[in-house]
C-alpha positions in Angstrom: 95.0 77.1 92.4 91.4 77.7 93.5 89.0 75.4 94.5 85.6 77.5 93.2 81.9 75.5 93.4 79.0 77.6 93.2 80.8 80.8 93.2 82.1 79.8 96.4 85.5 79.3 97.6 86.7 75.4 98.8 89.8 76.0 101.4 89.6 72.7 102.2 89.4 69.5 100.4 86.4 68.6 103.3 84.9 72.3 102.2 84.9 71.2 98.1 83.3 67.9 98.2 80.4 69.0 100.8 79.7 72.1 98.4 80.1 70.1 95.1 78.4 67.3 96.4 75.7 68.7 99.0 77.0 67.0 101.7 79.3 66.8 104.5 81.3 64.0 105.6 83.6 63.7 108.2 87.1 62.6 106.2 88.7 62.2 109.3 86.8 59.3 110.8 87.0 57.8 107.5 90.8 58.8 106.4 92.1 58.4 110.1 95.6 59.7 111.3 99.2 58.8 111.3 99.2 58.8 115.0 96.0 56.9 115.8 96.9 53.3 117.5 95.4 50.0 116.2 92.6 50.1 119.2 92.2 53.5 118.0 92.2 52.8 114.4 89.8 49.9 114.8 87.1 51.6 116.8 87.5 54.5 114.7 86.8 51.8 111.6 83.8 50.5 113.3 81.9 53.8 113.8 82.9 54.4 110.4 81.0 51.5 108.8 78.1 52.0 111.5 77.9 55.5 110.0 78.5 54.1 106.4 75.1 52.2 106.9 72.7 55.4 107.6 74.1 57.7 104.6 72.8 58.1 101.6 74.0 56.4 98.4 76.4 59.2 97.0 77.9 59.9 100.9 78.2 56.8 101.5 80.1 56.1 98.4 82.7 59.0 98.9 83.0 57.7 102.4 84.0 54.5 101.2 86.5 56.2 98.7 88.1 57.8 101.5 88.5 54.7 103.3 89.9 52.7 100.2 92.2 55.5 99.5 93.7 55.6 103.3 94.4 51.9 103.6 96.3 52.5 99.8 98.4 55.2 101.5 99.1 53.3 104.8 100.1 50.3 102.5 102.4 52.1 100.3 104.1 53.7 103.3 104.9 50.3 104.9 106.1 49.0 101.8 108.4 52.1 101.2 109.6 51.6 105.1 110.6 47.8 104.7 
């Protein structure tokens, strides 16, 4: 399936929301990594609501989506681990 905004192609999921939405955002600092370690991860967390604080309104609310949707997926993975 093709990601197409614009007449342009998405490769990436990064690629579709800044063309549909006008903006980039760095999903990484707010999805994190499976390998990060908690210092890691909570730096990486305080940058990320430093940064959430200059963006504008619709960034900063993807952003925030991202994050949600991360600390969902590291919960569901603990849960299926226990």
């Amino acid at each position: 399936m093709k990601l197409i905004v614009a007449g342009q192609d998405a490769a990436t999921p990064g690629e579709f929301a800044e063309l549909a939405l006008g903006f980039g955002v760095d999903a990484e600092l707010f999805l994190g990594s499976e390998t990060e370690t908690a210092e890691q991860r909570r730096i990486r967390l305080d940058a990320a609501r430093d940064i959430l604080r200059d963006l504008d309104p619709p960034a900063a609310h993807f952003a925030s989506a991202l994050m949600r949707t991360a600390e969902r997926r590291r919960a569901q993975i603990w849960k299926a681990a226990a």
